[in-house]
TIRO-2110 file (N, C-alpha, C; in Angstrom, 1 decimal):
// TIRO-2110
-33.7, -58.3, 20.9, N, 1, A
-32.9, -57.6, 19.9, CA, 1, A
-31.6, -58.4, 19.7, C, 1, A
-31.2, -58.9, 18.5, N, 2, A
-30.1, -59.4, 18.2, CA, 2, A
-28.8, -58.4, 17.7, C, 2, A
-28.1, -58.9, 18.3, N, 3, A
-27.0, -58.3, 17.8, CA, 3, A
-26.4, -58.8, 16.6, C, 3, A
-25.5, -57.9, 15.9, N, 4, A
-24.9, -57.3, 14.8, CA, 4, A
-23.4, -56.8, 14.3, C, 4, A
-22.5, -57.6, 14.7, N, 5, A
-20.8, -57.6, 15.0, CA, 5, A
-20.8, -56.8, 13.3, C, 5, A
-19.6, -55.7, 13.7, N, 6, A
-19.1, -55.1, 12.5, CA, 6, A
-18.0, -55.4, 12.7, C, 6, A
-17.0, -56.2, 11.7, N, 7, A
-15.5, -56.8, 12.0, CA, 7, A
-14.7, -56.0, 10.7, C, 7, A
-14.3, -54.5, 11.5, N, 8, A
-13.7, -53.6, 10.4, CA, 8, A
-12.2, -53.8, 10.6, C, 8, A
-11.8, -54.3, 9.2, N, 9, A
-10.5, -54.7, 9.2, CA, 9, A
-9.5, -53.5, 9.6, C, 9, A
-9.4, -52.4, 9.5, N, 10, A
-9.1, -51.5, 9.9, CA, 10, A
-8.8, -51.5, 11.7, C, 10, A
-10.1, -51.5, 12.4, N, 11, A
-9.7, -51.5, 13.7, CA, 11, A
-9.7, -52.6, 13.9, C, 11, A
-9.6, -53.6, 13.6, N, 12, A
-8.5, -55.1, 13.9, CA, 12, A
-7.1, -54.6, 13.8, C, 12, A
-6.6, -54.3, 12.7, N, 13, A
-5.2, -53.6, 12.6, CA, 13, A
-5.6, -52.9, 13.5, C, 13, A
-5.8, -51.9, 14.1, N, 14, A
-5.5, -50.4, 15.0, CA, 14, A
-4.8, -51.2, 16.2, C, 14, A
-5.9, -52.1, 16.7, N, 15, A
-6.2, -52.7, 17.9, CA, 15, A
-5.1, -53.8, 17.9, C, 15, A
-4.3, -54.3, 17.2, N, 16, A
-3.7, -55.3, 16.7, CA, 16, A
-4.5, -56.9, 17.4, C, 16, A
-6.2, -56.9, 16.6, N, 17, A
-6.4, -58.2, 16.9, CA, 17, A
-6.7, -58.5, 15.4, C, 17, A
-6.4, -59.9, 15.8, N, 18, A
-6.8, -61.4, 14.3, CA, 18, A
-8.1, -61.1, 13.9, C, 18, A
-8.7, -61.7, 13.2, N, 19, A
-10.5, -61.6, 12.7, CA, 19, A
-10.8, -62.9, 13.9, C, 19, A
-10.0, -63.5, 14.0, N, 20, A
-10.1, -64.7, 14.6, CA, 20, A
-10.6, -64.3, 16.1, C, 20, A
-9.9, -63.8, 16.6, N, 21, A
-10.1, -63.3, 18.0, CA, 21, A
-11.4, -62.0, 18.0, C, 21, A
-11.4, -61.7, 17.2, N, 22, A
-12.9, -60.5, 16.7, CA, 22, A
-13.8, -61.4, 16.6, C, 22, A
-13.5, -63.0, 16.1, N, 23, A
-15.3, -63.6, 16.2, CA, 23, A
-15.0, -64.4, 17.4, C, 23, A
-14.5, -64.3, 18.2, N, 24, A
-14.3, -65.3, 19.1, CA, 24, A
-15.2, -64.2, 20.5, C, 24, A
-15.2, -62.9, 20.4, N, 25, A
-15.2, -61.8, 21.3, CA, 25, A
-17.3, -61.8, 20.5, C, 25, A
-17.5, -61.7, 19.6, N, 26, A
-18.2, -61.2, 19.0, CA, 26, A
-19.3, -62.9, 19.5, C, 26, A
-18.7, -63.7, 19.2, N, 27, A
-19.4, -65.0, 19.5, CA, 27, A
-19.8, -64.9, 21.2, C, 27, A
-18.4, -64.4, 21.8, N, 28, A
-19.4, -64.4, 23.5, CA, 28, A
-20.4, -63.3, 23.9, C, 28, A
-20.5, -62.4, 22.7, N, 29, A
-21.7, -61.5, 23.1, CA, 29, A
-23.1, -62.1, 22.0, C, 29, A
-22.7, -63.5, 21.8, N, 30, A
-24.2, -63.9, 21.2, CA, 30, A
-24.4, -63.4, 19.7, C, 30, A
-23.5, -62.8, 19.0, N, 31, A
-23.7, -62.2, 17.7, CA, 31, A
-24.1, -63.3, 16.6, C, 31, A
-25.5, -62.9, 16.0, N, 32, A
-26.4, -63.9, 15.4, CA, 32, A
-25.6, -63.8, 13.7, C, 32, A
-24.9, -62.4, 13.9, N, 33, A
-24.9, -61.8, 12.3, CA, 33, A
-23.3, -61.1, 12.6, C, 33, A
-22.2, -61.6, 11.6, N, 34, A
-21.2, -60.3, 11.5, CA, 34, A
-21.3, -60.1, 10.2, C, 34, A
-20.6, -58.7, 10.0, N, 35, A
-19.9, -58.0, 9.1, CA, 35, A
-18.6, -57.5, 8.9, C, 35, A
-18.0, -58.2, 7.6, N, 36, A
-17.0, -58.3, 7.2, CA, 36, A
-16.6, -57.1, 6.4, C, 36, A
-16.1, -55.9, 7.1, N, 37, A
-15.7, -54.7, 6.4, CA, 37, A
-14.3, -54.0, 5.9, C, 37, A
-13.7, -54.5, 4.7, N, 38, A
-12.4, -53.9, 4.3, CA, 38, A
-12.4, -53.1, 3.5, C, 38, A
-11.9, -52.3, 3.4, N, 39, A
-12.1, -50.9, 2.4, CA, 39, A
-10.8, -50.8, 1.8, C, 39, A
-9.9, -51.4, 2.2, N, 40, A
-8.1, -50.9, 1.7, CA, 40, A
-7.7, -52.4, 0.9, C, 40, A
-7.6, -53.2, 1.3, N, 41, A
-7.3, -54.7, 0.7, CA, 41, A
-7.8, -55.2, -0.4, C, 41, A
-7.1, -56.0, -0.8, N, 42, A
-7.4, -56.8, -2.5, CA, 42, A
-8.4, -57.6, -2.1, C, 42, A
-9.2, -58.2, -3.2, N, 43, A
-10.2, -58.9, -3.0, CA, 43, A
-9.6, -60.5, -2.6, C, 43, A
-8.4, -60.8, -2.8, N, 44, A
-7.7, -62.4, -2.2, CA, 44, A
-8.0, -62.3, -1.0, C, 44, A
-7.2, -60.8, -0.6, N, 45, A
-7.1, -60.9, 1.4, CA, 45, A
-8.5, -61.0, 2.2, C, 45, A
-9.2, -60.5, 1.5, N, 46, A
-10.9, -60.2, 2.0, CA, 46, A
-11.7, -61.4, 1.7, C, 46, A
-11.2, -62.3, 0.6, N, 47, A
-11.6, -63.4, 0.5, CA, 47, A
-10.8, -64.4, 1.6, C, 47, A
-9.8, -64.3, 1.9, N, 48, A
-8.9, -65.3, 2.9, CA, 48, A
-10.0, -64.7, 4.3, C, 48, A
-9.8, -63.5, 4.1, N, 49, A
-10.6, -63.3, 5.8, CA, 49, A
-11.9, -63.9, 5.9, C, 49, A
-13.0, -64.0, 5.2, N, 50, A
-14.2, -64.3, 4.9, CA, 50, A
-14.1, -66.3, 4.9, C, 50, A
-13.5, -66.8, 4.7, N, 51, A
-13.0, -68.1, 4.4, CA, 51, A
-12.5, -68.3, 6.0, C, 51, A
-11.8, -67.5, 6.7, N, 52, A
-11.5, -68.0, 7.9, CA, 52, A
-12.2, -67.6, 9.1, C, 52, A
-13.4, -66.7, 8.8, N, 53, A
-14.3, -66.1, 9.5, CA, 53, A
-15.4, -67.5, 9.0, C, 53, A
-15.8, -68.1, 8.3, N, 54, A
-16.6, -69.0, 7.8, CA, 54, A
-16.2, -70.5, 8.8, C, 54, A
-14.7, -70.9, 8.8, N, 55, A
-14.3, -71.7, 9.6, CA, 55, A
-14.7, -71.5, 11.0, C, 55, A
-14.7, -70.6, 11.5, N, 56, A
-15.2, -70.3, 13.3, CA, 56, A
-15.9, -70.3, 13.5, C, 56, A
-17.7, -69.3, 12.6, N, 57, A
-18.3, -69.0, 12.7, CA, 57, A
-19.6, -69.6, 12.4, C, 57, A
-20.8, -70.1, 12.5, N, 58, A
-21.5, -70.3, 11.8, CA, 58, A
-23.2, -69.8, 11.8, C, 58, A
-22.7, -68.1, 12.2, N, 59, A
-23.7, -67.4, 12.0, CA, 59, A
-24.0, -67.2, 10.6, C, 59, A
-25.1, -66.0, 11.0, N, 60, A
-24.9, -65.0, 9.3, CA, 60, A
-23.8, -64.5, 9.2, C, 60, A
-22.6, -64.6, 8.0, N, 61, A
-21.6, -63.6, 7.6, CA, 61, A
-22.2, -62.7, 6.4, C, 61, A
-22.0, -62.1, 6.8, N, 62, A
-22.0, -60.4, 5.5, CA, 62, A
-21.2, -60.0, 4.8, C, 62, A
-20.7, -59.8, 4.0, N, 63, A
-19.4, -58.8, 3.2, CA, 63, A
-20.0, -57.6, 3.1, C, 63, A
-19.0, -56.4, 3.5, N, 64, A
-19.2, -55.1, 2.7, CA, 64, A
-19.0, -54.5, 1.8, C, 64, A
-19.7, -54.4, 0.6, N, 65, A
-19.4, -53.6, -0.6, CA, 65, A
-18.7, -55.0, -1.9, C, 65, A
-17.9, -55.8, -1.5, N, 66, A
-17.6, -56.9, -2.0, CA, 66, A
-18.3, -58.0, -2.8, C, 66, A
-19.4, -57.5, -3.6, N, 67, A
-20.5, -58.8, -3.7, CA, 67, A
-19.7, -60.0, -4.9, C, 67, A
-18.5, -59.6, -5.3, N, 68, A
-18.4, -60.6, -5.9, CA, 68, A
-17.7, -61.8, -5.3, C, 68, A
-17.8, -61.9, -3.6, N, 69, A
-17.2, -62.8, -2.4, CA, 69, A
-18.6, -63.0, -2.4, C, 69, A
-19.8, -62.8, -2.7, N, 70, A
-21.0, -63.4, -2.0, CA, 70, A
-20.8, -65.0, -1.5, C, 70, A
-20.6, -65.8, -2.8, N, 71, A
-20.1, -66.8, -2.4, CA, 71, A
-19.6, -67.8, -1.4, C, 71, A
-18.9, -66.9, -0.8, N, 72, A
-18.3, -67.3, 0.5, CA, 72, A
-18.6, -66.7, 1.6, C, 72, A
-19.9, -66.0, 1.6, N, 73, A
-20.6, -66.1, 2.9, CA, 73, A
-22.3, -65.6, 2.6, C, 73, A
-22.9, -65.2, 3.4, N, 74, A
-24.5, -65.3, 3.5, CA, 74, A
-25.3, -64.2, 2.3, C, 74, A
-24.3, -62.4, 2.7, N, 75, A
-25.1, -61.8, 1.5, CA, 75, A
-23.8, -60.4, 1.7, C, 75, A
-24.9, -59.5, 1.4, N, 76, A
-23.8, -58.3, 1.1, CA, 76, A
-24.5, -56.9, 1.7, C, 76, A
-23.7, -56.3, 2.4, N, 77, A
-24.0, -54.7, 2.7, CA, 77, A
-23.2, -54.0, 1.5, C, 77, A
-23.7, -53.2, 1.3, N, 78, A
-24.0, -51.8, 0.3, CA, 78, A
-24.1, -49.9, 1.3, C, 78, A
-23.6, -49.2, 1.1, N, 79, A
-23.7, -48.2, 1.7, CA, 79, A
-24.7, -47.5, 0.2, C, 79, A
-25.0, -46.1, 0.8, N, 80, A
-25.6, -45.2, -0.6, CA, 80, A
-24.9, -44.8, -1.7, C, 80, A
-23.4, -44.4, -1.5, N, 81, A
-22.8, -44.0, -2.2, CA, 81, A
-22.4, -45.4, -3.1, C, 81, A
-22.1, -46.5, -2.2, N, 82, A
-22.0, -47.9, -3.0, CA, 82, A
-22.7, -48.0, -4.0, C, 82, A
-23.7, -47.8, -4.0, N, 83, A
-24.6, -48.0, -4.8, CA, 83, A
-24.7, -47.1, -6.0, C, 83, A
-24.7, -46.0, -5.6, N, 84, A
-24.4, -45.2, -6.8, CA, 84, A
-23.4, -45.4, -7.7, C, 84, A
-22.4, -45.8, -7.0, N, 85, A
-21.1, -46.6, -7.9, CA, 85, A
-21.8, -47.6, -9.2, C, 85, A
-22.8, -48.3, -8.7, N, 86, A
-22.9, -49.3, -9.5, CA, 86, A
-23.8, -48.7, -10.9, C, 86, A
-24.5, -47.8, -10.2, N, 87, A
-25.7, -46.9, -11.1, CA, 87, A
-26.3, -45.2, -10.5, C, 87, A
-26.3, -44.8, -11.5, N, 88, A
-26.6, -43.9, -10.5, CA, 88, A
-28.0, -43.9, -9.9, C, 88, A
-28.9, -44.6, -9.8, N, 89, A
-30.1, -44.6, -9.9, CA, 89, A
-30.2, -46.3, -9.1, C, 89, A
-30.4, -45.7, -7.6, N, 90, A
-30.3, -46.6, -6.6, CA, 90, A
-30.8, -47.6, -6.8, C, 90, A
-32.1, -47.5, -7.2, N, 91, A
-33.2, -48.7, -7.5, CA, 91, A
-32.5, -49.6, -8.5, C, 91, A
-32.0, -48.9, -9.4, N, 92, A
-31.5, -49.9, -10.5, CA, 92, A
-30.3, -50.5, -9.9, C, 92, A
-29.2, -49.6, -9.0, N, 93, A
-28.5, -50.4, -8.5, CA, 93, A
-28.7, -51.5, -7.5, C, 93, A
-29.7, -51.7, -6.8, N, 94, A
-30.6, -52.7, -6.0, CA, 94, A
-30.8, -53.7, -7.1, C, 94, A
-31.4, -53.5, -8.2, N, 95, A
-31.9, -54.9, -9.1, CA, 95, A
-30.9, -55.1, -9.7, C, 95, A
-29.4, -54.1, -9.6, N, 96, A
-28.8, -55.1, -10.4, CA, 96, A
-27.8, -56.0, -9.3, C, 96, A
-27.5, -55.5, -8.2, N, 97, A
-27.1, -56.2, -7.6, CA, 97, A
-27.8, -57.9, -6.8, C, 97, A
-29.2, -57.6, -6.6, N, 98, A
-29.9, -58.6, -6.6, CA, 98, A
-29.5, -59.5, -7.4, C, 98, A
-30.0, -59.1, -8.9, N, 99, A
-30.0, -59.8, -10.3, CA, 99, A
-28.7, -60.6, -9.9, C, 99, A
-27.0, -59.9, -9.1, N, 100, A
-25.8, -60.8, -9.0, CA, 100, A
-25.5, -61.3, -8.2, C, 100, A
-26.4, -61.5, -6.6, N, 101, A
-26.2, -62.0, -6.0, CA, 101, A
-27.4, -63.2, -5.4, C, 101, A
-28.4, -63.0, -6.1, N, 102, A
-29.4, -64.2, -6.3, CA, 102, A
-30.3, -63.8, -5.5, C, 102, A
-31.6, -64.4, -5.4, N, 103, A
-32.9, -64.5, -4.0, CA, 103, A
-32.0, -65.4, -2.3, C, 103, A
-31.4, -66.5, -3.0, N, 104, A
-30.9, -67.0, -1.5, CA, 104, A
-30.0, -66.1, -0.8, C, 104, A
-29.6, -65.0, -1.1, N, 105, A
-28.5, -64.0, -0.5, CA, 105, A
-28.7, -63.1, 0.3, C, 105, A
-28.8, -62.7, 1.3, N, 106, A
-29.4, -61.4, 2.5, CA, 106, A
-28.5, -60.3, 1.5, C, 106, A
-29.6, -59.4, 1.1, N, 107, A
-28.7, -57.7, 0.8, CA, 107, A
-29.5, -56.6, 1.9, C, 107, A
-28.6, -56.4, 2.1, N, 108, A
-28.7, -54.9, 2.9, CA, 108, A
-27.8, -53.3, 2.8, C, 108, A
-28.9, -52.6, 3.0, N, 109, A
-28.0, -51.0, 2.5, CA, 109, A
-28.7, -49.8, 3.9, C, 109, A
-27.5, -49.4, 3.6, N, 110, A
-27.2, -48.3, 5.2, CA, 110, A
-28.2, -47.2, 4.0, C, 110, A
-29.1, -46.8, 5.5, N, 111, A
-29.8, -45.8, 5.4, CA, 111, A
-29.6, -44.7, 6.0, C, 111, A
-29.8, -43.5, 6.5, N, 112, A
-29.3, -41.9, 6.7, CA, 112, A
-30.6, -41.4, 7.8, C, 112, A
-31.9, -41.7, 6.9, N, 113, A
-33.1, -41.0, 7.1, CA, 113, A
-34.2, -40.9, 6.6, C, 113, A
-35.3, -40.3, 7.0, N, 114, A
-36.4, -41.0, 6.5, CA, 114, A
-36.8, -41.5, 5.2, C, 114, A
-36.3, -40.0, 4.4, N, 115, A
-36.6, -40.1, 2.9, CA, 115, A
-36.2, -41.4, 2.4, C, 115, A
-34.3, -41.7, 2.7, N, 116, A
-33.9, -43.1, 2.4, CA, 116, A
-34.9, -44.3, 2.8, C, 116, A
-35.0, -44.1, 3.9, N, 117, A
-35.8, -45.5, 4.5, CA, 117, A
-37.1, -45.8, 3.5, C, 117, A
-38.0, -45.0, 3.7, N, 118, A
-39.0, -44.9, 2.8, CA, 118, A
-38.4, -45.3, 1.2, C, 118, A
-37.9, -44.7, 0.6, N, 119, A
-37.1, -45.5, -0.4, CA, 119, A
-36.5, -46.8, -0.7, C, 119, A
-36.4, -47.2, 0.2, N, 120, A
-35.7, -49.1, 0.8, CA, 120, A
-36.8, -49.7, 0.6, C, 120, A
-38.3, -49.3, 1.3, N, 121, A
-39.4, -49.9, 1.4, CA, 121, A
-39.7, -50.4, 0.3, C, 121, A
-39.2, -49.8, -0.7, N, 122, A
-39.1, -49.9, -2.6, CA, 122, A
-38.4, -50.8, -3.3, C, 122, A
-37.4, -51.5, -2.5, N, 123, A
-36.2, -52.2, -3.1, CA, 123, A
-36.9, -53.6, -2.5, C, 123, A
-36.0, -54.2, -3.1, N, 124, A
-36.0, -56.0, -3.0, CA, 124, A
-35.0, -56.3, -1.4, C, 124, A
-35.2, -55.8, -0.6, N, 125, A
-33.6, -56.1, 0.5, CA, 125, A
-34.5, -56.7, 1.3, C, 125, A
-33.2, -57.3, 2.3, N, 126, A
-33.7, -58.0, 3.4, CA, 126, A
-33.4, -57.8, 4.9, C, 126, A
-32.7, -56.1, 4.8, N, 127, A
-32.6, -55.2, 5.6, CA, 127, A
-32.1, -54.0, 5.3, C, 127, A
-32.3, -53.1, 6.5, N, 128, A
-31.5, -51.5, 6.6, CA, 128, A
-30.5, -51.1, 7.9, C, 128, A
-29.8, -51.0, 7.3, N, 129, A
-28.8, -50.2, 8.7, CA, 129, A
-29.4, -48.6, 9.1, C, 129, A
-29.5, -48.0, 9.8, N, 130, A
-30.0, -46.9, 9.8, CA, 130, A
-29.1, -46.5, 10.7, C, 130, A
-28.7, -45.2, 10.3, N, 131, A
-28.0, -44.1, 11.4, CA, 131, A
-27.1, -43.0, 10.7, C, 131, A
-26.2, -42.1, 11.3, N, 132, A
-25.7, -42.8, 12.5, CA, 132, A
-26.7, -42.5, 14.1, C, 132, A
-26.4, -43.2, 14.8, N, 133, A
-27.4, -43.0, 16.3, CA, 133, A
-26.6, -42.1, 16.7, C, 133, A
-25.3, -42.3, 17.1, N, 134, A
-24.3, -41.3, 17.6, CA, 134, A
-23.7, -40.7, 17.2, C, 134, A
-22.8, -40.5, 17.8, N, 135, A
-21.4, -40.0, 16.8, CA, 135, A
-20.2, -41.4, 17.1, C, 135, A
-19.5, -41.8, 16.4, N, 136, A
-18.2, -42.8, 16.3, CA, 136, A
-17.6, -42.0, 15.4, C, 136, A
-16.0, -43.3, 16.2, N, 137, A
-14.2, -42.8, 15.8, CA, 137, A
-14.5, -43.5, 14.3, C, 137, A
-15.5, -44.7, 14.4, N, 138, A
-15.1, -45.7, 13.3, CA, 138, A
-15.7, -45.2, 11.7, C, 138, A
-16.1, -44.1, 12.0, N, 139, A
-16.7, -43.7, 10.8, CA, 139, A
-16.4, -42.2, 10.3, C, 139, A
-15.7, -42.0, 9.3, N, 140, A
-15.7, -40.7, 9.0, CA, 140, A
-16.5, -40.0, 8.6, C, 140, A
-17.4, -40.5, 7.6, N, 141, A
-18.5, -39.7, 6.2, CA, 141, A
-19.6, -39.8, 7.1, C, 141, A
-19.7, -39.7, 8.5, N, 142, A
-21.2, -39.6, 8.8, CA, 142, A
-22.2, -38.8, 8.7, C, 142, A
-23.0, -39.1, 7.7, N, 143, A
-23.8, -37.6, 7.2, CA, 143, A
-25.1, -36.8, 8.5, C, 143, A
-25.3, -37.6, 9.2, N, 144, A
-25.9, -36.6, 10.5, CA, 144, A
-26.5, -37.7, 12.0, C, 144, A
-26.6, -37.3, 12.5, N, 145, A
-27.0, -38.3, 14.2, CA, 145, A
-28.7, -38.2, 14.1, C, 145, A
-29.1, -39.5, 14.1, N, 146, A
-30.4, -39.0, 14.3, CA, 146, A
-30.9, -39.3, 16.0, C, 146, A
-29.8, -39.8, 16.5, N, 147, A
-30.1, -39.9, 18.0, CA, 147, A
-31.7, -40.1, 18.6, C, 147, A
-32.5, -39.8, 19.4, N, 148, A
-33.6, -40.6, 19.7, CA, 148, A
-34.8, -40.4, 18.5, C, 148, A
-34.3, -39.5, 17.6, N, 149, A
-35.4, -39.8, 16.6, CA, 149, A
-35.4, -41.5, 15.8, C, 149, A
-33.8, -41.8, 16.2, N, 150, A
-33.7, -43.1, 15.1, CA, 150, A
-35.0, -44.0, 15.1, C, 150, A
-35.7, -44.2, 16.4, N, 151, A
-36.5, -45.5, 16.7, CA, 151, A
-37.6, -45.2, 15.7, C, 151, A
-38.1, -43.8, 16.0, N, 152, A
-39.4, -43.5, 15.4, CA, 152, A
-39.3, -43.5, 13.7, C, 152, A
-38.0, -43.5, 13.2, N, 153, A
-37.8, -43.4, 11.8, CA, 153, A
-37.7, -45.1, 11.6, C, 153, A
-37.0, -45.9, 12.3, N, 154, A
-37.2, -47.4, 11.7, CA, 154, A
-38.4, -47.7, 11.9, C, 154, A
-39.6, -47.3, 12.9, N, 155, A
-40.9, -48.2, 12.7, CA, 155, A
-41.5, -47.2, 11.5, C, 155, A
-40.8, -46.8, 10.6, N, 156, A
-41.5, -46.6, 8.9, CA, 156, A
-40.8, -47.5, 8.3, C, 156, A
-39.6, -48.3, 8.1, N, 157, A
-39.6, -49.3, 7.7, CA, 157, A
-40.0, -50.6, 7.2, C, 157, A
-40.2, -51.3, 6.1, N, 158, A
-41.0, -52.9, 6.1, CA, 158, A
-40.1, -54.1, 6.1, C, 158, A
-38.8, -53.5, 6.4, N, 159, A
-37.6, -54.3, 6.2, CA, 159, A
-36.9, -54.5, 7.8, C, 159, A
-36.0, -55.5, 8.1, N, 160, A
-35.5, -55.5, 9.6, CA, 160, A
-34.6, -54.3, 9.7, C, 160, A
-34.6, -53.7, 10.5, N, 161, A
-33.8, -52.6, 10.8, CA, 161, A
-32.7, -52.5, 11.9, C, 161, A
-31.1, -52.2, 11.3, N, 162, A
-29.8, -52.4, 12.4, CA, 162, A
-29.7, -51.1, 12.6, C, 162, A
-29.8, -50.8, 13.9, N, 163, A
-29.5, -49.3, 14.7, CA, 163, A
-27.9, -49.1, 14.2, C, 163, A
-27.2, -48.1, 13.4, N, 164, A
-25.9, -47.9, 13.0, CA, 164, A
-25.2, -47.2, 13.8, C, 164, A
-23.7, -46.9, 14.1, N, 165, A
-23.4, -45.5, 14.2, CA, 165, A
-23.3, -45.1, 15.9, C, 165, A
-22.3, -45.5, 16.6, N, 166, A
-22.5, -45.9, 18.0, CA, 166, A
-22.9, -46.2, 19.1, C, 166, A
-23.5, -47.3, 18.4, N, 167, A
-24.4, -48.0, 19.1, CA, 167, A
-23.9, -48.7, 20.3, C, 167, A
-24.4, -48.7, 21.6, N, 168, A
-23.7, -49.6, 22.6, CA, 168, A
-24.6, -51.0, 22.8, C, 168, A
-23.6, -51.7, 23.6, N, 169, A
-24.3, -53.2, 23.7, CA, 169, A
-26.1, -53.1, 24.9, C, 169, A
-25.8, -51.6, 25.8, N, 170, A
-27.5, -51.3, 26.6, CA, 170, A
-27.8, -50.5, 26.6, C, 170, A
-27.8, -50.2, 24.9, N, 171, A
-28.9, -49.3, 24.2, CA, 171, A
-30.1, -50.5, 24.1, C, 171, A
-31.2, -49.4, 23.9, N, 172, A
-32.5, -50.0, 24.2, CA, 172, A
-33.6, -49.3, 23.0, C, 172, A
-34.0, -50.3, 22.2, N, 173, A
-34.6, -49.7, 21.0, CA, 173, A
-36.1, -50.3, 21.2, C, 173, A
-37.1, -49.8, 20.6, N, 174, A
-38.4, -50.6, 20.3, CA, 174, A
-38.5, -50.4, 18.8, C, 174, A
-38.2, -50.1, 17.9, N, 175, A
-38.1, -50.8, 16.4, CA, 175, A
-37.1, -51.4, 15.6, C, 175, A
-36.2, -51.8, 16.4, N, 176, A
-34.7, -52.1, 15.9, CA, 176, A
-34.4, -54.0, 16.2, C, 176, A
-34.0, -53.9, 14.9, N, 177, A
-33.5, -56.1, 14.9, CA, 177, A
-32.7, -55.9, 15.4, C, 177, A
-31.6, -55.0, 15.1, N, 178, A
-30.4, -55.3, 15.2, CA, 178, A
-29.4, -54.5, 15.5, C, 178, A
-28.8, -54.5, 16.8, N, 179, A
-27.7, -53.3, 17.5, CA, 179, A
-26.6, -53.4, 16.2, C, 179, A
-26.0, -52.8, 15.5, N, 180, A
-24.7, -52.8, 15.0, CA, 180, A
-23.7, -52.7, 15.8, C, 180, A
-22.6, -53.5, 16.2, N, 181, A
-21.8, -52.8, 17.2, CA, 181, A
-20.0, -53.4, 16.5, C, 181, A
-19.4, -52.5, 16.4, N, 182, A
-18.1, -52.6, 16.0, CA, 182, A
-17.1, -52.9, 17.1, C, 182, A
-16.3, -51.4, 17.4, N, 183, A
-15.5, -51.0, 18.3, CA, 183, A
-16.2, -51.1, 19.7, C, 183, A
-17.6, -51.1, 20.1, N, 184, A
-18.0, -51.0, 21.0, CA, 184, A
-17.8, -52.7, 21.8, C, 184, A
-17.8, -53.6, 20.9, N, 185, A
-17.5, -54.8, 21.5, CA, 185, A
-16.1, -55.1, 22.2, C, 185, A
-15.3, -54.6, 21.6, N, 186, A
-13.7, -54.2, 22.5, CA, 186, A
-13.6, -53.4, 23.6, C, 186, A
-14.6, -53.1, 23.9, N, 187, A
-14.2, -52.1, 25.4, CA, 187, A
-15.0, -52.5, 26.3, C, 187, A
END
């Protein structure tokens, strides 16, 4: 199971660390994949972070929600509501974002539950986040815990699947690529 660093600009400020020191922490736990998540910042600042997360790193970087930084790093996460932003009609928001960020680009979008997942199976992506597993500080809008049901809902999946949503570093999954782990890498 590979891990899956969430580098939310948010609890870097809380915590007063650099992104710098977030992949530096994230790099000694082996992280194959981060995610670059700002919700409050302009697109310069989010592009300076992604640019200096690119300098350190040379895993997979992600952006969230940001696809027009694809550019400057590997692909893009999407939440559901993201997506409705773009269309309301998921699928079409999938092909159009595809259509802007190319076939060479990893897209991925956070899943809830089965109906969603099963739905994904339908999209062009190249993963799912699924959860939340627990409960987390780092998330407000968590629509429900699927706690040990999570496993048995990712092996419906055809796509790699990142366990979401408080996940610890010796959690132990049998359908899951990928732990997500944010805040839990700081402690």
């Amino acid at each position: 199971m590979q891990l899956y660093a969430l580098c939310d600009q948010e609890l870097l400020d809380l915590k007063s660390l650099s992104v710098q020191e977030y992949v530096e922490i994230a790099k000694s736990h082996n992280a194959t994949v981060i995610q670059y998540r700002n919700k409050t910042s302009d697109i310069a600042f989010i592009k300076k972070q992604l640019i200096s997360i690119r300098k350190i790193y040379d895993g997979f970087l992600i952006v969230n929600d940001k696809y027009e930084l694809v550019e400057y790093c590997d692909g893009v996460h999407l939440g559901q509501e993201d997506l409705k932003q773009i269309d309301k009609d998921i699928f079409k928001a999938v092909q159009i974002i595809r259509g802007v960020i190319k076939k060479d680009k990893i897209l991925g979008i956070s899943t809830h539950n089965e109906t969603e997942v099963l739905q994904a199976n339908k999209m062009d992506l190249n993963y799912i986040g699924l959860g939340a597993y627990r409960d987390t500080s780092t998330k407000k809008d968590i629509q429900g815990i699927l706690g040990d049901t999570l496993d048995a809902i990712a092996a419906k999946s055809k796509h790699f699947v990142g366990a979401i949503g408080g996940v610890k570093l010796d959690d132990k999954f049998e359908n899951i690529t990928y732990k997500v782990i944010g805040s839990g890498l700081l402690q």
